[in-house]
N, C-alpha and C positions, 0 to 999 in steps of 0.2 A: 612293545607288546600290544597287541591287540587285541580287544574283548571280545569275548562271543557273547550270543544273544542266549538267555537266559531264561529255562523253565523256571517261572515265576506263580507264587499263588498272593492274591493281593487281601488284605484284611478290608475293609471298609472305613474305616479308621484310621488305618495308617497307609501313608505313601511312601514310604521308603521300606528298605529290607532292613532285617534287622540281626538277620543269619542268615550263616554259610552251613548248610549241612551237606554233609560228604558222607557216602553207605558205602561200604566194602561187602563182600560176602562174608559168612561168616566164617569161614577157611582162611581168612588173608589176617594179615596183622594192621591193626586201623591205623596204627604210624606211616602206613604206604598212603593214605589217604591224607597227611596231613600239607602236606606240600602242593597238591592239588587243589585243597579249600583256601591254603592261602593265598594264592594265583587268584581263583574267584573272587577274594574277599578285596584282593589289590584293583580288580575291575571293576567292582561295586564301589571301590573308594571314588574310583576316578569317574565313574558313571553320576553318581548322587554325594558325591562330597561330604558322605558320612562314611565309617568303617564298624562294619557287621561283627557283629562276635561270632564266632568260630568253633564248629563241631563236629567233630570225626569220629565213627562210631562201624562196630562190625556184628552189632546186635549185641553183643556180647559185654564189651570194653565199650565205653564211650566217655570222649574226650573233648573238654569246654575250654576255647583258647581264648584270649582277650590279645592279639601278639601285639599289638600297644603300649601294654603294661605289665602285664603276668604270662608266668610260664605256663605253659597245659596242663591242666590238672583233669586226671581220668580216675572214673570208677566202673568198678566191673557190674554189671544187671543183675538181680539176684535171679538164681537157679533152682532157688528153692518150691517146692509145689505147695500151693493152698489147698487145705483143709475142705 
C-alpha cells in the first residue's frame, strides 16, 4: 500500500498527528467512513511510527476508535436548541 500525501494542520508543540478525522455528509452513514480513516491512520503509522486515534463522524453520529485496543465507540450530537 502506498500513502498519499496528507492535508495536515500542525500544532506548534506537537510534531506528530495525533488523529485521523474522516467527515461524511450528513445523508451517508459514518460506518462508510470508517475503513477509509483506518487506511489513513495505517499510513500515518508507517510515516511517524506512532498510531493516531480514529474519528468518523457525519455531523450527526460521531465515532472515536482506538483500533489498537478498543472497539468504536459512537455518540450521537445533541439536536437539541439553546434557549
Amino acid at each position: 500500500m502506498s500513502c498519499i500525501t496528507f492535508a495536515t494542520g500542525w500544532s506548534a508543540l506537537i510534531s506528530l498527528p495525533l488523529a485521523v478525522i474522516e467527515a461524511k455528509k450528513t445523508t451517508a452513514d459514518p460506518q462508510v467512513g470508517r475503513q477509509q480513516a483506518k487506511l489513513y491512520a495505517d499510513c500515518l503509522k508507517q510515516m511517524y511510527g506512532r498510531r493516531p486515534i480514529i474519528f468518523y463522524t457525519n455531523g450527526y453520529q460521531t465515532w472515536i476508535w482506538d483500533d489498537t485496543a478498543y472497539p468504536p465507540a459512537g455518540w450521537p450530537v445533541s439536536t437539541r436548541k439553546k434557549n
